[in-house]
C-alpha atoms as an extended CHARMM CRD file, in Angstrom:
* protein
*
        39  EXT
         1         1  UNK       CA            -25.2470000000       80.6380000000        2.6640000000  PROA      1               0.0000000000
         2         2  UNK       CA            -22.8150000000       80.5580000000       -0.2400000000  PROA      2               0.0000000000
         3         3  UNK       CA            -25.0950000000       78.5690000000       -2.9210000000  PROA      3               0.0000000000
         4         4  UNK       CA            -28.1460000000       80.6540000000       -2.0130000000  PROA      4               0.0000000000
         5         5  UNK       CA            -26.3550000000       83.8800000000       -3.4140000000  PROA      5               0.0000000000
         6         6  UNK       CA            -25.6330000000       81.8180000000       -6.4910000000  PROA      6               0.0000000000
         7         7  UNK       CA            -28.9700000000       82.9410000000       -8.2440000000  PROA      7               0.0000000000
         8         8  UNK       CA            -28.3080000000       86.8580000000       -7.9750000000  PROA      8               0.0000000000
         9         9  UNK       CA            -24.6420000000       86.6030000000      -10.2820000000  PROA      9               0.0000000000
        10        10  UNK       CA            -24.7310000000       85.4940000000      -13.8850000000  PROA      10              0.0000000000
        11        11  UNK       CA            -23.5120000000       82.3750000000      -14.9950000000  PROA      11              0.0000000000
        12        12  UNK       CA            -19.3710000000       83.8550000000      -15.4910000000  PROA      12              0.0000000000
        13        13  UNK       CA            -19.2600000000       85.0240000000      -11.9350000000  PROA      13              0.0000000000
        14        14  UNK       CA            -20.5250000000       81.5800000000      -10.5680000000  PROA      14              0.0000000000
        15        15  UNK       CA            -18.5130000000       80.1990000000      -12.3260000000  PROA      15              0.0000000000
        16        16  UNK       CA            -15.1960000000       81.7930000000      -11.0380000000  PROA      16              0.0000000000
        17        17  UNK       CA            -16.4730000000       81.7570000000       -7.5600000000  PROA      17              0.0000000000
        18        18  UNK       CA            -16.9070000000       78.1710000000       -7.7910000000  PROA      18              0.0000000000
        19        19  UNK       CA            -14.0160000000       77.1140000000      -10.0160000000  PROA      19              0.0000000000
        20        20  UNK       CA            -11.8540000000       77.3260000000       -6.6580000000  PROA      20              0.0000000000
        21        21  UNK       CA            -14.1030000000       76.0330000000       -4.4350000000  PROA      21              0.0000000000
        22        22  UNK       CA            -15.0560000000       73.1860000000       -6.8690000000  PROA      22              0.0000000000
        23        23  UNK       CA            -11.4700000000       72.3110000000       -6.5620000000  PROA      23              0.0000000000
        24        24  UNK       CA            -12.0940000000       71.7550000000       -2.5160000000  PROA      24              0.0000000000
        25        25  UNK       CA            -15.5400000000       70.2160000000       -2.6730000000  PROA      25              0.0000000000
        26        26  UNK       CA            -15.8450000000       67.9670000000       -5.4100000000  PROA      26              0.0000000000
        27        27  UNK       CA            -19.0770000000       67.2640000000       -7.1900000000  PROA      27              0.0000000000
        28        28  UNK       CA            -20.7720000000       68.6080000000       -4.1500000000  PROA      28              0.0000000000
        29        29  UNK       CA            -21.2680000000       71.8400000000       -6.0390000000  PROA      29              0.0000000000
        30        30  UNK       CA            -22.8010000000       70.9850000000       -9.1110000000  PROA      30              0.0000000000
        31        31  UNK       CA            -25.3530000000       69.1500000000       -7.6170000000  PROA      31              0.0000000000
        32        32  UNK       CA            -26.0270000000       72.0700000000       -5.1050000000  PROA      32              0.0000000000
        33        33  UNK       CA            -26.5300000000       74.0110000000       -8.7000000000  PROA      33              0.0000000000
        34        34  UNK       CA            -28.1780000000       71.9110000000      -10.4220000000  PROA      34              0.0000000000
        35        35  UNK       CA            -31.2040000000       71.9970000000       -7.9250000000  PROA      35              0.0000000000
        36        36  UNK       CA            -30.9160000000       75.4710000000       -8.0230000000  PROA      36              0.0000000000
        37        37  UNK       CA            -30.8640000000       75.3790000000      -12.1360000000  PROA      37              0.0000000000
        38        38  UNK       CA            -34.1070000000       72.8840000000      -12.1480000000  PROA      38              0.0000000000
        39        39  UNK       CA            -35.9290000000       75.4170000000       -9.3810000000  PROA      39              0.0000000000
């Protein structure tokens, strides 16, 4: 799954990854990474 392979790639390359698909989902994505942020 996408979010799960968040926590291996620093905080830039999240970033671009999700700066386009932020644009599709909405707030969906922050939330997904803030829970993964808090565990």
């Amino acid at each position: 799954m996408f979010i799960s392979s968040i926590t291996s790639l620093s905080v830039a390359e999240v970033s671009k990854r999700i700066s386009p698909w932020h644009m599709e989902h909405g707030k969906r994505v922050e939330d997904e990474y803030e829970k993964i942020k808090i565990v």
